[in-house]
N, C-alpha and C positions, 0 to 999 in steps of 0.2 A: 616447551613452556617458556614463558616470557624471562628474560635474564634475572627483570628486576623484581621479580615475587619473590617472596620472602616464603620459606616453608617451612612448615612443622616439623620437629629436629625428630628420627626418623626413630629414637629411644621412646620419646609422646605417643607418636602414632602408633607402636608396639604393644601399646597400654591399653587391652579391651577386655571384655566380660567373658569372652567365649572358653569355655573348658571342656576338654575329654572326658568319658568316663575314668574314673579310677586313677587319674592319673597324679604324680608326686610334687611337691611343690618345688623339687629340685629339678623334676621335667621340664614344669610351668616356665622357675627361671630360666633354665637353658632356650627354652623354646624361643622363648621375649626376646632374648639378645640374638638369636638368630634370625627373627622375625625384623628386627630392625637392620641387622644386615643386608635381606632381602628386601626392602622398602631402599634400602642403600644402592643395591646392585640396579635395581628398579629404574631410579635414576640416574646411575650411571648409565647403563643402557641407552635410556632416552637422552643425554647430555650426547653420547658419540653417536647417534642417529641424527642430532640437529646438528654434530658437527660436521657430519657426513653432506649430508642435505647444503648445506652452506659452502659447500666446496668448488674453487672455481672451476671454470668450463674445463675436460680434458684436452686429451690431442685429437684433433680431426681423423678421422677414420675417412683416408683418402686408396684405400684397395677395397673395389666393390665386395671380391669373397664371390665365388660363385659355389653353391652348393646342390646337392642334389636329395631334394625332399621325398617323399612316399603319394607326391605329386606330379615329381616332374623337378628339372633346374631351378632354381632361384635365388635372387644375391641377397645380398645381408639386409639391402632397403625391404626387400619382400617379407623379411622376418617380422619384421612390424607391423606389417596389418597397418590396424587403423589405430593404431596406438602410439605415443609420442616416445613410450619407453620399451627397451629390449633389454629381460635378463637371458644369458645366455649361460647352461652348463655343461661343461666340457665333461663328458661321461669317458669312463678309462675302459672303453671298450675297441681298442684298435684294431687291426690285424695278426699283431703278432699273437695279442689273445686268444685262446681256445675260447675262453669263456671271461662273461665281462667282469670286471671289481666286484666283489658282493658288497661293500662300504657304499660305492658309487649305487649300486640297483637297490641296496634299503633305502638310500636317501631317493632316490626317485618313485620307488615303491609310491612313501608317504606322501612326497610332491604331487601323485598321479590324483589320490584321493580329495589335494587340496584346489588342484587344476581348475575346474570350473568357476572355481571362485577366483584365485589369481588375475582368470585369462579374462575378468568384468575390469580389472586396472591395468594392466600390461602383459605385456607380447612374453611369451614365454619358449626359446629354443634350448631343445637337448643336441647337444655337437658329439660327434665320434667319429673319427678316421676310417672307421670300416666300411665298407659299403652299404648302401640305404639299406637294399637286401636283407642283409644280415642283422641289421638292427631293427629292421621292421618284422622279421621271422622271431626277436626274444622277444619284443614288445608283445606280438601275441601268445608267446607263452607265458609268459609274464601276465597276462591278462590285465595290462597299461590299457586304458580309454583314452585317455585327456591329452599326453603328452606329445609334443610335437617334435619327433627325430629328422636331425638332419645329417646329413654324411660331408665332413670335411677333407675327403680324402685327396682330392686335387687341388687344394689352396693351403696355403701359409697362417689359415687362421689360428688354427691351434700354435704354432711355434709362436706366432704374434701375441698372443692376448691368455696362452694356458704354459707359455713360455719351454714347450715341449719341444724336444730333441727327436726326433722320430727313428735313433738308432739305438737312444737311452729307454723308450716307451714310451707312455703315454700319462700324462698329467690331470688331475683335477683342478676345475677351477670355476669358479664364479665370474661375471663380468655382468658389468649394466653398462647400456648404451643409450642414448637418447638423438631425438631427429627434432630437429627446429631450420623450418625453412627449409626444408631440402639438404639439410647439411648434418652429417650423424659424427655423435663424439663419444667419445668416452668415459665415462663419467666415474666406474670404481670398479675397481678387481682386486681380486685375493691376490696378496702381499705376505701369508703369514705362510710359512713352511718348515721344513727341518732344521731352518737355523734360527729358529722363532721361538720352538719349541721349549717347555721348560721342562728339566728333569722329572723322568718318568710317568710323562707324559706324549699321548700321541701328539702330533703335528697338525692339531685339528685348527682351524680361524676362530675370530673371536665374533664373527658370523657365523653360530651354528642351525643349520637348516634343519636339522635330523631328528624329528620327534621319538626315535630311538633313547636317543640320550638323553633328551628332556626327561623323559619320563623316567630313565634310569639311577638318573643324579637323582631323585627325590626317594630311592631307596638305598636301603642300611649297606645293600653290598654295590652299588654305585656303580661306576663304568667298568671297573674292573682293569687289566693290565694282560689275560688272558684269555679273552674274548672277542670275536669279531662275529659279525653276521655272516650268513652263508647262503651262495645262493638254492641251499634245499636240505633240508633236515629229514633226520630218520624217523619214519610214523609208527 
């Protein structure tokens, strides 16, 4: 939004007709003031998105990456397609894993469903150290359509850009990349991790992708502190 617009103080905007059945007038007020928080958050949000967006050029991305797709070889230029933009996520599916993150396969679960539409504005790579093999055999049990697995297992991208130790495991992470001119940089990566963290609290960014937790935070027992996803439940 324009710097210099003036908005409506977010207490105003909280102020409307709409009511539940049956419900107290001490709900109502609770409600209002939390209503105006999230009209708060709202724009928070969009202020660190345009500050995001506003951010100068990164560092040139001068090691091609050569990877190995459910295609065939291809360097990091090839991730893009015909797109100016590459988000890239490092799934913690390595070798030493038996079996991948379930954190990492519910966020990409929902990612898969949202695929189609992403892949209409930018280039979209899953990275994992394990062999294409391997990750294209859980994709089909996983019954993944959309997502585009690549294997990083011969190149330094993941220690580069998911800041991983390959004797420590394997790391999550986000990265966006952009190409102008023939020339690819880097443009924003997860920064927030275990020393980011606030008490009792996981080590989650303040980029969260995961319509898991979206939808969890809007109920009474919330994220919880003993709960993770798993990759298969008892029927």
């Amino acid at each position: 939004m324009p710097q210099d617009m003036t908005l409506v103080p977010a207490r105003e905007l909280a102020k409307h007709k709409r009511r539940f059945p049956n419900e107290s007038g001490d709900y109502r007020k609770a409600r209002q003031a939390l209503l105006a928080e999230e009209i708060e958050l709202r724009r928070h949000i969009e202020r660190v998105a345009e500050q995001r967006r506003a951010m100068p050029s990164g560092g040139e991305v001068k090691i091609p990456y050569r990877f190995e797709s459910e295609n065939g070889p291809v360097d990091l230029a090839g991730l893009f397609g015909d797109k100016p933009t590459l988000v890239t996520y490092n799934w913690m599916y390595g070798p030493q894993r038996e079996r991948p993150c379930p954190m990492c396969t519910s966020l990409l679960s929902g990612l898969d469903g949202e695929m189609a539409d992403i892949l209409q504005r930018i280039a979209f790579a899953v990275i994992a150290r394990s062999p294409i093999e391997r990750l294209v055999a859980f994709k089909k049990e996983r019954g993944w359509r959309h997502l585009k697995l690549y294997s990083s297992a011969n190149n330094s991208f993941n220690h580069d850009y998911a800041h991983e130790d390959p004797a420590d495991g394997d790391n999550a992470a986000f990265n966006v990349f952009t190409r102008k001119g023939g020339t690819i940089r880097h443009f924003w990566g997860d920064e927030m991790g275990m020393e980011s963290a606030d008490p009792g609290q996981d080590p989650r960014g303040a980029v969260d992708a995961m319509p898991l937790w979206k939808i969890l935070d809007i109920t009474p027992e919330g994220r919880g502190t003993d709960w993770y996803p798993k990759l298969e439940y008892k029927k």
